[in-house]
C-alpha positions in Angstrom: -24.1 28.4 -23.1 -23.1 32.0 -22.1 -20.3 32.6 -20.1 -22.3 33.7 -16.9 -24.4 30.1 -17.0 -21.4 28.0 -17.5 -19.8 29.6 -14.1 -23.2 28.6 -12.1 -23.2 24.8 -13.8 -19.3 24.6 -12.8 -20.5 26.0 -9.7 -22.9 23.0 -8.9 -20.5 20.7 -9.7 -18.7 22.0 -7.1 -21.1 21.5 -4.7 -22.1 18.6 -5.8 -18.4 17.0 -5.5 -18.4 18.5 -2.0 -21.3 17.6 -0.9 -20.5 13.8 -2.4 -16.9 13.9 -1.0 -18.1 15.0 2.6 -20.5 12.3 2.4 -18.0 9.7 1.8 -15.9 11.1 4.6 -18.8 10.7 7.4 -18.9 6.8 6.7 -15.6 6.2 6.5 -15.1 8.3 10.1 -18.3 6.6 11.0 -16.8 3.3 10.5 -13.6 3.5 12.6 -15.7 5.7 15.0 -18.0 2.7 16.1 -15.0 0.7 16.9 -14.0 3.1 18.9 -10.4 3.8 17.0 -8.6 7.3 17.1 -8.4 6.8 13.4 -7.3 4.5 10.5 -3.4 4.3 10.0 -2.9 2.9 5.8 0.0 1.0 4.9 -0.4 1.5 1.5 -0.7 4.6 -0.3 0.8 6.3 -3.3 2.5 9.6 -3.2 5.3 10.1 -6.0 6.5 12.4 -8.7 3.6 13.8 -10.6 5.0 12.9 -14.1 5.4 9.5 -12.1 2.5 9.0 -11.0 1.5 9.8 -14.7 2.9 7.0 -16.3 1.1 5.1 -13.3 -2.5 6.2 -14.2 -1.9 5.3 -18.1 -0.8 1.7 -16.8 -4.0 1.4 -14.5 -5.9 3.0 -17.8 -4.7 0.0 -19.8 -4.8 -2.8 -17.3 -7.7 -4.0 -18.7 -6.2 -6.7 -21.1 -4.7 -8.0 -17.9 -7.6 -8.4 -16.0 -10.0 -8.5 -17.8 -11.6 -5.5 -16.2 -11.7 -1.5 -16.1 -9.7 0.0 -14.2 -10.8 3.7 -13.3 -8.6 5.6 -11.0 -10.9 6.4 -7.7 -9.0 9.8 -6.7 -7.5 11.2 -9.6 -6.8 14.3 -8.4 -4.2 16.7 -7.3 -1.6 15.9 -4.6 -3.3 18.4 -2.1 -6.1 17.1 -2.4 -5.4 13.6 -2.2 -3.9 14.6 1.1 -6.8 16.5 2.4 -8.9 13.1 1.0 -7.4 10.7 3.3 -6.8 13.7 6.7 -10.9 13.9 6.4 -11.5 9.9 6.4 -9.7 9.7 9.7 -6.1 8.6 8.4 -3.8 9.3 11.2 -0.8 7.6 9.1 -0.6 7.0 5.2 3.1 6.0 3.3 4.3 7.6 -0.1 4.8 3.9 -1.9 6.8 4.3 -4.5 8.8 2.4 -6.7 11.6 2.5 -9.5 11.4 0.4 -12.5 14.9 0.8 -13.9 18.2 1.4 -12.5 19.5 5.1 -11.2 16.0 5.9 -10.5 15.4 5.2 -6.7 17.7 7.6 -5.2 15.8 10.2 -7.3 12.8 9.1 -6.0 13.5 8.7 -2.2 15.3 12.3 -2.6 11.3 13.3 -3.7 9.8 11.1 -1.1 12.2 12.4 1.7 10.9 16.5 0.7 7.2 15.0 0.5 7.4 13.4 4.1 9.1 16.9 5.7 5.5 18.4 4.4 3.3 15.8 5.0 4.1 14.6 9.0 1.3 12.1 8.9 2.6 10.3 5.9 5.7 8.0 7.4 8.8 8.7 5.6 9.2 6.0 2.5 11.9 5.1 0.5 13.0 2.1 -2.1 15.4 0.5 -3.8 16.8 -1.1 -7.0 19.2 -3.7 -7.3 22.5 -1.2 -8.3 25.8 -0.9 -7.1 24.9 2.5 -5.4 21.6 0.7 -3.6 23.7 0.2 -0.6 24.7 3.7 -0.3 21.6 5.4 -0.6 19.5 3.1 1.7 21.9 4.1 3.9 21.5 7.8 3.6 17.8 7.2 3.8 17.4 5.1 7.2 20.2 8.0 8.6 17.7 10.5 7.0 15.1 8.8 9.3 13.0 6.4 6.7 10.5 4.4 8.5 9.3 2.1 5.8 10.4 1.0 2.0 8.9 -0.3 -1.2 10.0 -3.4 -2.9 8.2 -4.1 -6.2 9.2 -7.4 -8.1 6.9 -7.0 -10.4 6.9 -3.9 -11.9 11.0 -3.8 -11.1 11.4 -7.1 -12.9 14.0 -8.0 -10.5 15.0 -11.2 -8.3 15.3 -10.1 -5.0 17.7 -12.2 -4.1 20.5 -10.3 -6.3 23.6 -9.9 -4.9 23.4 -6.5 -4.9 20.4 -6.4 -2.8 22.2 -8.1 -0.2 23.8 -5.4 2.0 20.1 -3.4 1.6 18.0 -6.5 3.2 20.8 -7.3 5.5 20.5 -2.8 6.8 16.6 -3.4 6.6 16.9 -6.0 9.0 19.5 -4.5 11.3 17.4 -1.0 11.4 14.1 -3.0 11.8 12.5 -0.8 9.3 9.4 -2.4 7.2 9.5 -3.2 3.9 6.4 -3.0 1.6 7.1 -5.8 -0.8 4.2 -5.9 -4.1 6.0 -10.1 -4.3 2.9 -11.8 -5.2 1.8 -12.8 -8.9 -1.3 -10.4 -9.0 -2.8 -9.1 -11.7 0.0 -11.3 -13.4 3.1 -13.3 -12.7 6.3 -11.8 -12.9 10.0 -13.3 -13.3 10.6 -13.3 -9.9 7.1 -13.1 -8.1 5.4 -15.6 -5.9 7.1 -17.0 -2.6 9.9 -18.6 -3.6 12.1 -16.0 -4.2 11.2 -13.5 -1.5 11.3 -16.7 0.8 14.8 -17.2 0.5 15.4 -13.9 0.7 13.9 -14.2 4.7 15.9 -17.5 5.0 19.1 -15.5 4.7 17.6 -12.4 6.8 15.0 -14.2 9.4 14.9 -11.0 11.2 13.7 -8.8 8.5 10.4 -7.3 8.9 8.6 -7.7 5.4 4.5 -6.9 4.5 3.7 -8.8 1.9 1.3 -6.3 -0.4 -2.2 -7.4 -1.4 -1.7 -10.5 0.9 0.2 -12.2 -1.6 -2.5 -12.6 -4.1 -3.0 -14.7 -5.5 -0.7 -17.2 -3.6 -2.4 -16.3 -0.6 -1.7 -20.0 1.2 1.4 -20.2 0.6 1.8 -16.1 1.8 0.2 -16.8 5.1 2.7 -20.3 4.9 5.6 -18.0 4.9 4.2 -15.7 7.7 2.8 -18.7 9.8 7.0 -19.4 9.4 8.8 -15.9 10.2 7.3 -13.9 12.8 8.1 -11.0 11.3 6.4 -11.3 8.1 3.0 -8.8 7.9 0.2 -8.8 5.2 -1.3 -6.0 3.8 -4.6 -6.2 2.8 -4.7 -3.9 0.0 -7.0 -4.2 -2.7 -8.3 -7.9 -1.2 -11.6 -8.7 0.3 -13.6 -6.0 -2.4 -15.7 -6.9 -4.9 -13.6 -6.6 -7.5 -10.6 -8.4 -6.2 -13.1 -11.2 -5.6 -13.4 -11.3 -9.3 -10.4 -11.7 -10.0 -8.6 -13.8 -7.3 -11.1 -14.7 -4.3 -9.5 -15.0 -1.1 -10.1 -18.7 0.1 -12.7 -18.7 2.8 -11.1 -21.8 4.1 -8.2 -19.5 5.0 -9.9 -17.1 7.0 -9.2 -19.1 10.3 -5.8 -18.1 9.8 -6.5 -14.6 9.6 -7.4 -15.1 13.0 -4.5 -16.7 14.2 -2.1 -14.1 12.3 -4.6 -11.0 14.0 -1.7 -9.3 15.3 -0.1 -9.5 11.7 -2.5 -8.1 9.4 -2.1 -4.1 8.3 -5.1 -2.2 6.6 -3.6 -1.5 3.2 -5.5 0.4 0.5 -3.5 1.0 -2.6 -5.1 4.7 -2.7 -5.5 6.3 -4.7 -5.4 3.8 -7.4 -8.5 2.0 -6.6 -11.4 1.5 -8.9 -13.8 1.6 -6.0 -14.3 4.1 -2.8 -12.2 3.4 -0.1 -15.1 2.9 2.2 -15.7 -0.5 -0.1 -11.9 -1.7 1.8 -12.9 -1.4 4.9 -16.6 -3.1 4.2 -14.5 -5.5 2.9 -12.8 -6.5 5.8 -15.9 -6.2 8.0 -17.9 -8.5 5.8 -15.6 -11.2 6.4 -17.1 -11.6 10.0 -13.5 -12.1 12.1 -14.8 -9.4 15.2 -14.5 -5.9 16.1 -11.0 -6.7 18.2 -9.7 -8.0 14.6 -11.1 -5.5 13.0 -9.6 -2.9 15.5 -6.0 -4.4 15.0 -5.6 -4.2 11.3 -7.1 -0.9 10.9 -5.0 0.3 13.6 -3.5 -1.0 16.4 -1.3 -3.3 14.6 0.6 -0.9 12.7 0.6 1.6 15.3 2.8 -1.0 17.1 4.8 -1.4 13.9 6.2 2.2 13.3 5.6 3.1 17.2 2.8 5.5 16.5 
């Protein structure tokens, strides 16, 4: 192919994308549109380091073997872009999730997350932690540096979060009443320290912390709601849950949804973009499909979280 017909083909691919990504755009607009929101605000959303975010995408490429299913990242793309992605579906406020898997990493991190947020003004400033003797110091600096919301990842951190260490962070967390996004479910698989127990003690200690459990806790999703049914300042995210592929894997318990309804004002609109292997529009079908009403619906997309971080 000459050079001159290879510009015109990369040319239609262009408009092609455009025209697909402006598409995609309309219905998610659409959807929040006809419930007569100002727009979507995300709890969960990924914003890091490039080389980061990296060695993030080669996990997702390989999570096969642990769920038995491909995992193709939705919007791999550049950082800009991802931006622009989520300002054109309507999202008024997104987070910069992020999260260290060894020690003398997180204050590197929230030094990246704090430059990102002074860019990004829709994006709420996020920062995280590791259990280290400097973690009290820097969550510190980051709540003065106005942080409005942190990341806690058992999981992938490997950590119990009941360490000693971690002790002046949750006990600042719940003084400043500033969320924290806490991936402390066993989903895709169990950890050391995952499921409610641990976290659960970890609220014993601080009742007045005000933790969102990620991905609703899946796939201890009873016990989850249990421990929010318990402390009234436990949230749920609903990222990833209610699509078709999370149903797959882990499917939420319809005898559950009831509950839903009772925790209404507790549920946030999460969306683990842009590491999905779906479009987003499929999240927010999701939570349509399950048939709880347009004031429900209007809550988690929105209204609760706008009451969260005072937007």
């Amino acid at each position: 192919m000459g050079g001159s017909e290879r510009e015109v083909t990369d040319m239609t691919d262009i408009r092609t994308a455009g025209a697909a990504e402006t598409a995609e755009s309309a219905q998610v607009t659409g959807f929040w549109r006809a419930l007569g929101l100002p727009g979507l605000i995300d709890v969960h959303t990924h914003f890091m380091p490039e080389r980061v975010l990296a060695k993030v995408w080669d996990y997702f490429d390989s999570v096969g073997p642990l769920t038995g299913l491909p995992w193709p990242i939705t919007y791999r793309m550049e950082e800009d872009r991802r931006v622009e992605t989520l300002r054109g579906f309507g999202v008024r406020r997104f987070t910069s999730m992020l999260y260290p898997h060894k020690p003398a990493m997180a204050a590197w991190l929230n030094s990246w997350s704090a430059e990102f947020a002074s860019r990004t003004p829709d994006c709420l400033h996020t920062a995280t932690f590791f259990p280290e003797p400097e973690a009290a110091g820097y969550v510190t600096r980051a709540l003065d540096e106005g942080a409005r919301v942190f990341k806690a990842h058992l999981q992938v951190g490997g950590y119990d979060p009941g360490d000693e260490l971690l002790e002046p962070v949750w006990g600042a967390l719940a003084e400043a009443g500033v969320p924290v996004v806490t991936h402390c479910g066993s989903g895709p698989a169990p950890g050391n320290h995952t499921g409610p127990g641990p976290i659960g003690r970890v609220l014993a200690r601080h009742p007045r912390l005000r933790l969102v459990v990620a991905h609703m806790g899946v796939p201890e999703y009873g016990d989850f709601l249990d421990l929010a049914e318990r402390h009234p300042g436990v949230f749920l995210d609903t990222a990833m849950v209610f699509t078709a592929f999370s149903e797959a894997l882990s499917p939420y318990p319809r005898e559950d949804l009831p509950r839903l309804t009772d925790l209404g004002d507790r549920i946030l609109l999460g969306t683990d973009f842009p590491n999905i292997p779906y479009p987003y529009l499929e999240a927010l079908e999701g939570l349509a499909g399950l048939g709880l009403g347009d004031d429900w619906l209007r809550a988690v997309c929105h209204d609760n979280a706008a009451r969260l971080f005072g937007v």
